[in-house]
Structure formats: structure tokens, C-alpha cells
C-alpha positions, 0 to 999 in steps of 0.5 A: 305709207306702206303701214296704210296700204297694208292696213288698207289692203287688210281692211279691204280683204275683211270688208270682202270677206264678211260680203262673201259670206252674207252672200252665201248665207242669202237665200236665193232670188225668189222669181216670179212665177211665169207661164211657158212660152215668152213673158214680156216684162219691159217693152221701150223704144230708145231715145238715142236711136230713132225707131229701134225698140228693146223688149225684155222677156222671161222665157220658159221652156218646159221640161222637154218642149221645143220651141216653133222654129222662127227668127226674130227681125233683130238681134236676141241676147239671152242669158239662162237663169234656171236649167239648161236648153240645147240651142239648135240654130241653122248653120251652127252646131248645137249648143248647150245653155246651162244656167248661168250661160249667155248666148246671141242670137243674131238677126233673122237666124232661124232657131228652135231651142229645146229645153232639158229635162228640167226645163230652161228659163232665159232672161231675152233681151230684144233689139229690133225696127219699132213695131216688127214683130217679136217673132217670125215662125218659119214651116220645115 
């Protein structure tokens, strides 16, 4: 019995190896081009929620630019796939995003990130009341 899970355990540390290094010798994800500003991508009411949709969105921030201050009627979750923003939220500190990062952004949280000097893209996945507005912009 021990002679297997030894060779079990072998034969799984090969299979891993060799995954680790074709993953290191893939290029990396081409992603689609996007305008500034928040892209759409997925738009869809929930079957086990009555009156709740999700969108998923692929925002980008160019280098430099803020985002409008604004809040959202749900909750926002978000992870960053390309540079880095500061996150500057009401009754929060601000916040570095680097790619790789996730963050939420609660209901109704008044924010206003501001992308790096290379700019930010974020994967956003909304959760709100069917038909409310993505976004609501809020005056200074």
C-alpha cells in the first residue's frame, strides 16, 4: 500500500510539474480591445432571485483619468486585470488596486477611482434591482 501512494504522490508531482511549465511557456491571454469608460459584456436577470440582474462589465480607465464620482443601486465586485487604480471611496481610506487585486464595493458607496499611470482595467461584476440604473453620478 505505501508503494502506491508513493508512486501516487510521484506521479502526481510529475503531472504538476509538466502543468507548471506549459503554463509558463503560454503566452499570455490576448484580451479584446475596449474603449474607456465601462464596456458591457453579460447582461442577466437571475432565475433564483426574482428581480435581481447581474452585469459584467470590462472597464478601462486611461492612464491618469478619474472616474465621475457616482454609486451604484447594488453591490460592485471587481477584480483588476491590467495596471493598477487608487480606489477613493467615501468613509474609506484610499486604496491601491494592482492587477490581480479584488475589491467590493458596497450598495450605494459614493466612489470615484482614479486609474495609474498606465492606466487600470477591471472585470466588474454588478448585483442590483432589474432595470435601476448601472450607475448614479453624484455633483461635489
Amino acid at each position: 500500500m505505501r508503494d502506491w501512494k508513493i508512486a501516487g504522490g510521484v506521479a502526481a508531482g510529475f503531472v504538476l510539474g509538466c502543468a507548471v511549465s506549459a503554463a509558463a511557456h503560454m503566452a499570455p491571454l490576448a484580451l479584446p480591445d475596449r474603449a474607456a469608460g465601462s464596456n458591457e459584456v453579460l447582461k442577466a436577470t437571475l432565475e433564483s432571485v426574482e428581480g435581481i440582474e447581474v452585469i459584467i462589465s470590462d472597464v478601462v480607465i486611461p492612464p491618469g483619468a478619474q472616474v465621475p464620482r457616482h454609486y451604484h443601486p447594488g453591490e460592485e465586485f471587481l477584480y483588476v486585470i491590467e495596471g493598477a487604480a487608487i480606489q477613493i471611496e467615501e468613509g474609506q481610506a484610499d486604496r491601491v488596486l494592482n492587477a490581480g487585486d479584488a475589491y467590493v464595493i458596497r450598495k450605494e458607496r459614493i466612489h470615484a477611482p482614479r486609474a495609474g499611470e498606465d492606466g487600470a482595467r477591471a472585470i466588474v461584476f454588478r448585483v442590483h434591482v432589474e432595470g435601476s440604473p448601472e450607475r448614479v453620478l453624484v455633483e461635489e
